[in-house]
C-alpha positions as CSV (number, residue, x, y, z in Angstrom):
1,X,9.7,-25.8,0.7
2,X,6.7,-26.7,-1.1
3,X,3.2,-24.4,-1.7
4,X,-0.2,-25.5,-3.1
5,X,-0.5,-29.0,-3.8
6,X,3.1,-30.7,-2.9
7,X,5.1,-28.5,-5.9
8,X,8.3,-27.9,-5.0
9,X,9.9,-24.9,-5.3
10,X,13.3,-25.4,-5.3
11,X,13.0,-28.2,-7.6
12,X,10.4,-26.2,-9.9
13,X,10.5,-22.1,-8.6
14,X,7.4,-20.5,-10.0
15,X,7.3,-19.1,-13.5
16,X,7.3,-15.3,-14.6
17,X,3.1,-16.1,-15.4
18,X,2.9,-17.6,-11.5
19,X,4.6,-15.1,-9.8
20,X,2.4,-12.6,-11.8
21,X,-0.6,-14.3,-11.1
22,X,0.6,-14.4,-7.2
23,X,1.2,-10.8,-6.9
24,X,-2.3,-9.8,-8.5
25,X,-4.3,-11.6,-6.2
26,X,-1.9,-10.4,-2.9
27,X,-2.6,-7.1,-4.4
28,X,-6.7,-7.6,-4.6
29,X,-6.4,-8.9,-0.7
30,X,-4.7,-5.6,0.3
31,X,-7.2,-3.6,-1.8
32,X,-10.1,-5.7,-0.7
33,X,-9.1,-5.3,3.3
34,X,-7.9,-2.1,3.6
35,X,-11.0,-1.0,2.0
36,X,-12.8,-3.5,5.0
37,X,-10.4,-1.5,7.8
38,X,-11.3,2.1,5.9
39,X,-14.4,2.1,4.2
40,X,-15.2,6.0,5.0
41,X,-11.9,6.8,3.1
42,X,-11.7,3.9,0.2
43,X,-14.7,3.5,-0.9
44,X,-16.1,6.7,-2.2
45,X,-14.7,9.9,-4.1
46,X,-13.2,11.2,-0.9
47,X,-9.4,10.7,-2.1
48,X,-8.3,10.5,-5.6
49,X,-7.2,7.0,-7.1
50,X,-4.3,8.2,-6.8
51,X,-4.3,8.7,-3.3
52,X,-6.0,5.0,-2.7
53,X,-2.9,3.6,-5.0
54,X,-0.2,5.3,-2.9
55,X,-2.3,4.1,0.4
56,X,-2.8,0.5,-1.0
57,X,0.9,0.6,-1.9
58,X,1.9,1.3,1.7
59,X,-0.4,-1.6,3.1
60,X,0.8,-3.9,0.5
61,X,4.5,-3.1,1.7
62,X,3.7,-2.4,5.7
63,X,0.5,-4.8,6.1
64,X,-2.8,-3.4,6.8
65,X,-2.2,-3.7,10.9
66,X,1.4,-1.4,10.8
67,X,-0.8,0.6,8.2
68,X,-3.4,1.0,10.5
69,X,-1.3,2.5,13.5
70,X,-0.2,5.6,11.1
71,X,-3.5,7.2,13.2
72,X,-2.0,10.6,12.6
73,X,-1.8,10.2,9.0
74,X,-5.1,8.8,8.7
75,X,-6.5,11.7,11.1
76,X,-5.4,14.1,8.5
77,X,-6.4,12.3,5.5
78,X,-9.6,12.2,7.2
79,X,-9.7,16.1,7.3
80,X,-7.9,16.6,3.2
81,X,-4.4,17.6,5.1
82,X,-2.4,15.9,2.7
83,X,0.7,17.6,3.4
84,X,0.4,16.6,7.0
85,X,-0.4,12.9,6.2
86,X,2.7,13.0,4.1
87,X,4.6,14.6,6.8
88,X,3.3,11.9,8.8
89,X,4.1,9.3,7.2
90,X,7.5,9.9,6.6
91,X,7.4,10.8,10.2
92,X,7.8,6.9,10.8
93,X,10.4,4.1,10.7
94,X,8.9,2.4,7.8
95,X,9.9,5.8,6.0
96,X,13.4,5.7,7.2
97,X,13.7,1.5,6.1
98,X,12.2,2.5,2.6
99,X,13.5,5.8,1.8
100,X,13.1,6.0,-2.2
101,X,9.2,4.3,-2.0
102,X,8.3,6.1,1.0
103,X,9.3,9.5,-0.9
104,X,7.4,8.5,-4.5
105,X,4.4,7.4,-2.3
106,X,4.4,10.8,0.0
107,X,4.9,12.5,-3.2
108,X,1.2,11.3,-4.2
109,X,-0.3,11.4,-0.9
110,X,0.4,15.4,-1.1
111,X,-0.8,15.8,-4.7
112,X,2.5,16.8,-5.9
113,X,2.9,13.5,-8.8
114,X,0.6,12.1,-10.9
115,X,0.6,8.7,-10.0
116,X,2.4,6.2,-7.8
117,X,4.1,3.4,-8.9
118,X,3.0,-0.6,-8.5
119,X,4.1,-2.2,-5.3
């Protein structure tokens, strides 16, 4: 298997500073197009940072399509339900295949934790 320019991974691999260097721009391309698919939301001071870290988590783990189709979740984010997005999202099989990051996210999508950890 090779990526790039012809290097071989399984002769190579990547190193810790590559694999690093990978994630941050996959993160920026989840940040950049979810904030495309959900501008209203995203873009302005209508949800904490918080909030937009626990979302951008989700669409980093789900992609920004399955993200997309939480439409009740989003419909109540839309209207500052957080407990009922939260409800909603762990109303969903993605909650049930990720239990432990599904709770720490839903935890910050209510308002109840400080922060949500890194994808």
């Amino acid at each position: 298997m090779t990526i790039g320019w012809g290097r071989n991974l399984s002769d190579r691999g990547l190193s810790h500073d590559e694999a690093e260097f990978l994630l941050d721009n996959d993160i920026a391309a989840v940040v950049r197009e979810l904030n495309a698919a959900k501008p209203a939301l995203m873009t302005n001071d209508s949800l904490s940072h918080e909030r937009k870290d626990a979302l951008y988590n989700m669409a980093f783990n789900l992609g920004i399509p399955k993200l997309l189709e939480f439409k009740k979740m989003w419909a109540a984010l839309e209207n500052h339900d957080y407990a009922t997005a939260a409800k909603e999202a762990l109303n969903s099989r993605w909650a049930t295949q990720v239990r432990a990051r599904a709770e720490r996210i839903v935890t910050t999508l209510r308002g109840d934790h400080p922060h949500v950890q890194a994808p």
